[in-house]
KELUMKOL-713263 format. One record per residue (C-alpha): chain; x, z, y; residue number from 1. Coordinates in Angstrom, 1 decimal. Each point is the difference from the previous one (the first is absolute). Last residue first. Layout:
<nodes>
> c,east,up,north,k
> A,X,Z,Y,NUM
...
</nodes>
This chain:
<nodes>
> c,east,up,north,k
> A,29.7,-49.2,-14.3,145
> A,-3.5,2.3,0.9,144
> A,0.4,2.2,2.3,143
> A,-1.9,3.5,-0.6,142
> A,-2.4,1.0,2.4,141
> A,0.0,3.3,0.8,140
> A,-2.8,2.9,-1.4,139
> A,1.1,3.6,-0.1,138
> A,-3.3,1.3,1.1,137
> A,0.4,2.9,2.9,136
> A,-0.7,3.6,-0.9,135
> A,-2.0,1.7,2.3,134
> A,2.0,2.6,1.8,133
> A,-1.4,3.3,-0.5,132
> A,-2.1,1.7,2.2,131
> A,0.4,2.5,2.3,130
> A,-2.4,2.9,-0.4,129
> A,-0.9,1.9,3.2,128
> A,-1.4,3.2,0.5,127
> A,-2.0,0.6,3.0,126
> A,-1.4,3.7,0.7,125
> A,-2.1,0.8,2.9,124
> A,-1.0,3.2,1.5,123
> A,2.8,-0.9,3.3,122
> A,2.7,-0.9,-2.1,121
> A,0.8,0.3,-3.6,120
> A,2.5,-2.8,-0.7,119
> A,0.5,-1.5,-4.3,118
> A,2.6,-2.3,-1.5,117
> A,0.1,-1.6,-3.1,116
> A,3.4,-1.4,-0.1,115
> A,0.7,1.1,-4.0,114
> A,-3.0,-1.6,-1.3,113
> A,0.3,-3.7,1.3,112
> A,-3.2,-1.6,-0.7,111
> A,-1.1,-2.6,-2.6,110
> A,-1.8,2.2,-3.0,109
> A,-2.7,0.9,2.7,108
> A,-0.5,3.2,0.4,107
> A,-2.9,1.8,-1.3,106
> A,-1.6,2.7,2.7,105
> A,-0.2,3.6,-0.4,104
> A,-2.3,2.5,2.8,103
> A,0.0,3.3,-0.1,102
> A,-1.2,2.9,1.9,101
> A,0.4,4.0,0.2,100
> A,-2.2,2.0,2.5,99
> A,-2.1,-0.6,3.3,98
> A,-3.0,-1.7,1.3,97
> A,-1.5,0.1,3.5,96
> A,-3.4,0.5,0.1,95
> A,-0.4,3.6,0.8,94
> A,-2.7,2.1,1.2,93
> A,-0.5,3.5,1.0,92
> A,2.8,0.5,-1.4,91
> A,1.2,4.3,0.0,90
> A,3.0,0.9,1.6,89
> A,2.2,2.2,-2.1,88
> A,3.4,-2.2,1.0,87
> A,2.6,-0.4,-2.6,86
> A,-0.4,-3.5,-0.4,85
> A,0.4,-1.1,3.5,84
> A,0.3,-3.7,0.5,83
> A,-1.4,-0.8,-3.4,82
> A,2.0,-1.2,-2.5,81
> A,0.5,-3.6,-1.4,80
> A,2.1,-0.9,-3.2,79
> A,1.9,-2.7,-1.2,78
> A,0.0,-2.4,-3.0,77
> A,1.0,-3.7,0.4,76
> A,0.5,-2.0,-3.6,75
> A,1.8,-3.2,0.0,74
> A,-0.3,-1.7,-3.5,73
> A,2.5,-1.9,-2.0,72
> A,0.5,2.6,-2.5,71
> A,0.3,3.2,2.8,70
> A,1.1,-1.1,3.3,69
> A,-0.2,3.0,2.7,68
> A,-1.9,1.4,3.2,67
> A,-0.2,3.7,1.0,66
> A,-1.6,1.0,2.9,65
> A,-0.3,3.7,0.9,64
> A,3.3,-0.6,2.7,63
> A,-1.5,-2.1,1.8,62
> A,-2.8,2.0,1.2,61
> A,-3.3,-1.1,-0.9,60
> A,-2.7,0.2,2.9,59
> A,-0.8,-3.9,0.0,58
> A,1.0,-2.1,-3.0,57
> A,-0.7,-3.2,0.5,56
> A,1.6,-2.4,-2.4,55
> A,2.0,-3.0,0.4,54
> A,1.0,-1.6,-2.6,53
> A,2.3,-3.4,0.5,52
> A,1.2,-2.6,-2.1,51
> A,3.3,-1.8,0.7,50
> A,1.8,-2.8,0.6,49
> A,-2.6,-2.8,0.9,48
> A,-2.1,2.2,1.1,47
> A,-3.0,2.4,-2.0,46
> A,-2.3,2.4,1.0,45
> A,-1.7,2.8,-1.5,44
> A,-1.8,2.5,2.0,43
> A,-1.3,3.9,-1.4,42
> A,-2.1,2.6,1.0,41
> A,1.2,3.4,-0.8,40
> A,-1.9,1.4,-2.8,39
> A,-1.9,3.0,0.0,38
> A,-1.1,3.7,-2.1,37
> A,2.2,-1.0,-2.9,36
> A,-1.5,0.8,-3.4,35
> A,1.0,-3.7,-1.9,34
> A,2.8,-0.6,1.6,33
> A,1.4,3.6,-0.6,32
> A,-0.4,-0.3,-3.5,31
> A,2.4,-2.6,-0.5,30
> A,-1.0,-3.2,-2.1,29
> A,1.5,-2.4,2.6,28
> A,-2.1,-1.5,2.3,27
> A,-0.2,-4.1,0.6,26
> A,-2.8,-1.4,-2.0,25
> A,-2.6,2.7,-0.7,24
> A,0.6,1.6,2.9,23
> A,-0.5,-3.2,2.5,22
> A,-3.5,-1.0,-2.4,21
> A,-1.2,3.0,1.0,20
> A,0.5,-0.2,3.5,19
> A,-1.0,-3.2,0.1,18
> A,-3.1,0.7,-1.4,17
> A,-0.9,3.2,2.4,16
> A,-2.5,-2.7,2.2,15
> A,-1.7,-1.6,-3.0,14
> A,-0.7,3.9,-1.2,13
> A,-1.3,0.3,3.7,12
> A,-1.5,-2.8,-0.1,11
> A,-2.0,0.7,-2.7,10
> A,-2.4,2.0,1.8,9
> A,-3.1,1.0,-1.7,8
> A,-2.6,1.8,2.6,7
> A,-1.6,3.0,-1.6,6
> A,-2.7,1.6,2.3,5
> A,-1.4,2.9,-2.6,4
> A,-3.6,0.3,-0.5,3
> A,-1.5,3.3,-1.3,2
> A,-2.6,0.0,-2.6,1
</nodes>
């Protein structure tokens, strides 16, 4: 009988959670979330005008990103190459990911649509989403006579 060193780790499942949790919440049903070889990593922020995604997309060009409003949900789909795809140079190793990505987030229902706004600079990509003017009570004090 041979013995096999087994070591359980559950925090590695504990550790993907959020991850899983993120897709089942805020991606579209689109094959290419699901099969997408990386993610760019995103930040959400939030003034008293705005909110604010950043995401880190290192390597993409600017012109392989694509970001739209769909239903009340921003979706960002883009694609990284490698430097030099036609190359025959054989990896010797590799960790750097590549190919299509997307990432959808739900909007909330008091933003400004039309003046979304989005800069790619540098390997980052901030999109902002005014928001809409809260609507103000229309309570006054009525004079009694």
């Amino acid at each position: 009988m041979n013995i096999v060193n087994w070591r359980y780790k559950p925090v590695s499942f504990l550790n993907r959670m959020p991850n899983i949790l993120d897709n089942a919440t805020y991606n579209v049903n689109d094959k290419e979330v699901y099969n997408n070889e990386w993610q760019p990593l995103v930040d959400i922020k939030e003034n008293s005008k705005s909110y604010i995604l950043v995401a880190d997309m290192p390597g993409v060009k600017k012109s392989n990103i694509e970001a739209k409003v769909e239903e009340n949900i921003l979706i960002i789909k883009g694609d990284k190459k490698l430097d030099n795809e036609e190359d025959n140079d054989d990896y010797h190793y590799s960790e750097r990911k590549v190919g299509k990505f997307a990432r959808s987030f739900k909007l909330p229902q008091s933003i400004i649509e039309d003046k979304i706004s989005a800069n790619f600079k540098d390997g980052t990509l901030i999109i902002t989403i005014p928001k809409a003017e809260e609507e103000k009570p229309n309570n006054r004090l009525i004079s009694i006579k």
